[in-house]
C-alpha positions, 0 to 999 in steps of 0.5 A: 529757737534754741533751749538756751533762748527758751530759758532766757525768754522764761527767766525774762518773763519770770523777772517782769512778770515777778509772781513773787512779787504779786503775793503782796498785792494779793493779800492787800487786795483780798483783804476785805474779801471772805476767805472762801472767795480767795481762791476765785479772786486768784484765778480770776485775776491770772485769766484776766492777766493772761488775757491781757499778756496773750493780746499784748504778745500777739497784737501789742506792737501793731496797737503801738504801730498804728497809734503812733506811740513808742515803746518807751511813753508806754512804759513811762504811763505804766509806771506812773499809774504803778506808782500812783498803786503802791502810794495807796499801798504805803499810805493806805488807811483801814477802811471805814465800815461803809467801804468795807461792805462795798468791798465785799459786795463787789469781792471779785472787783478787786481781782481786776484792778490792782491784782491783774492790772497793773501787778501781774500784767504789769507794764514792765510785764506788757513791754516785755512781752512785746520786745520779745515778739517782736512780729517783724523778726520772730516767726508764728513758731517763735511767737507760740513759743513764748506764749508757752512760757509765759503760760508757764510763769502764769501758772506758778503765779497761780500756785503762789497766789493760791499758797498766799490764801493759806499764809495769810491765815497764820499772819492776818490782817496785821501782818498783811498790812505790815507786808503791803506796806514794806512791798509797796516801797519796793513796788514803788522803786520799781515804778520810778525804774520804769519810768526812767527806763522809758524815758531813757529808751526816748532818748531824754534821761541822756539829754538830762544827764548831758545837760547836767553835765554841761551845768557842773562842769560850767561851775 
């Protein structure tokens, strides 16, 4: 593997793994977790999201293989339960005491589900990790390769999670929510992308603009 298909690989996983993007998400899950913590819950939420990544790297395609599932209803899945997260972002209310308690008591819950899964470890994160391995054609070398890069882009999210901590003094809680919420309309638009690129690597987004078509052009 040349240097020009190493960088493409890390600007590939770089765009769906989107550590920017996961700063967000970390603010909104961290909201009710004491400050101290914060840097637990981000470390936390990178080795369970490296986990998962590595696993879908090495082993993903065989899972999908041997389960019959295609790429493209993965996707489509992934993207539903995204959307269903950043609905929560949008809409959320505050929490009433009770759960806020809860919250605190099971402070490193939250670093699993949202944080890791589905936004660091995101669907569009598994796919790409899979299309790039791709066991058939890339040797053990290549793989070991992209696993580099990937741990990589790992790091820098680390870094922009750990840095979120320290921002999140200056604007509180207001302007978490503030934030959350203009990302989860992004993160939502994002979520419908996936969606329809699963459907349109099944061939069904074509037939519905074929039949579309079909109707306008009867009119």
């Amino acid at each position: 593997m040349d240097a020009s298909a190493i960088i493409r690989e890390f600007v590939t996983l770089f765009v769906v793994i989107d550590p920017i993007g996961s700063v967000p998400v970390f603010l909104f899950a961290t909201k009710y977790v004491p400050r101290a913590l914060h840097r637990r819950f981000a470390i936390r939420a990178v080795l369970v999201a490296t986990m998962v990544l590595l696993g879908f790297l090495f082993f993903g395609q065989f899972v999908l293989e041997a389960m019959g599932l295609r790429l493209g209803s993965f996707q489509i899945a992934g993207g539903i339960v995204l959307f269903l997260f950043a609905m929560t972002m949008i809409f959320g209310e505050a929490k009433p005491q009770r759960e806020i308690e809860e919250a605190e008591r099971d402070h490193l819950e939250g670093a699993v589900f949202p944080l890791a899964i589905p936004s660091i470890a995101s669907p569009g994160a598994m796919l790409g990790v899979v299309v790039l391995t791709d066991n058939h054609q890339n040797s053990l070398l290549d793989q070991m390769v992209t696993a580099g890069a990937l741990l990589v882009v790992l790091a820098i999210t680390l870094g922009l999670l750990l840095a979120a901590t320290r921002v999140h003094r200056y604007i509180g809680n207001t302007g978490a929510n503030i934030i959350s919420r203009v990302m989860g309309m992004l993160l939502a638009a994002v979520a419908v992308d996936a969606i329809l690129g699963g459907l349109d690597m099944m061939g069904i987004a074509s037939v519905v603009g074929g039949a579309g078509e079909m109707l306008s052009g009867g009119n």
